[in-house]
N, C-alpha and C positions, 0 to 999 in steps of 0.2 A: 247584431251581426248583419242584419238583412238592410238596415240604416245605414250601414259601410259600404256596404255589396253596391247597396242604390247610389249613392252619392257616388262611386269608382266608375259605376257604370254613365252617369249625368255626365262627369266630367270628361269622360271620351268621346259622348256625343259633341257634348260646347266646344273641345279641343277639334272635331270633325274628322274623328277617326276610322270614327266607326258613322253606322247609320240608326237613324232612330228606330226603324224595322227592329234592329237587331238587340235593343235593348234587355231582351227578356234574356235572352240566350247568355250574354257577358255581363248581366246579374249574378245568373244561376254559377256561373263559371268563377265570380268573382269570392261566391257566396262559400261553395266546395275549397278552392284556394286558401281560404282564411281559415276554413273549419280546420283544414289540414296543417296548414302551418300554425295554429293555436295548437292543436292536438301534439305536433310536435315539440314546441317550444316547452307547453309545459312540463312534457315526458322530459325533457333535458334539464328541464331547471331543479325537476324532481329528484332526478338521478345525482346534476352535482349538490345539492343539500344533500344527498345522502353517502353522497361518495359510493357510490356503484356507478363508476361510468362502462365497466364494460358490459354490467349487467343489462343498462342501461340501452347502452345501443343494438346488443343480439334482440331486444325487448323490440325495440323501431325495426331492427331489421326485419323479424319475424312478424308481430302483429299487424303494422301499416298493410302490409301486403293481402292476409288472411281479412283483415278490415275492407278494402278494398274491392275486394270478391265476395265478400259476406254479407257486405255492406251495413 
C-alpha cells in the first residue's frame, strides 16, 4: 500500500503538480485514501456475496464514521 501511495505521489511530482517539498504530506494522503476505499470496497463486495445490502450499508454508514474518530 505504501508502494502505491509512493508511486501516486512520484507521479504528481514528474506531472509538476505539486512540489517535491510536499511529497510526504500527498503520500500520507494518498496512503489514508486507499486504506479507505479498500476498506470500503471490501465491506461492499462482502455484503453482496451475502446479500445483505441493506445491512450492509447502515454497517458503512455507522462504523466508517465511529472509525474515523476512533481511529
Amino acid at each position: 500500500m505504501t508502494k502505491v501511495a509512493s508511486k501516486l505521489a512520484n507521479y504528481i511530482i514528474y506531472k509538476g503538480v505539486v512540489e517535491e517539498s510536499d511529497r510526504s504530506i500527498y503520500e500520507y494522503g494518498f496512503l489514508i485514501f486507499l486504506e479507505t476505499g479498500l476498506f470500503t470496497l471490501f465491506c461492499l463486495i462482502i455484503c453482496i456475496y451475502l446479500h445483505m445490502y441493506i445491512e450492509g450499508l447502515i454497517f458503512i454508514a455507522i462504523f466508517t464514521p465511529i472509525r474515523t474518530y476512533a481511529g
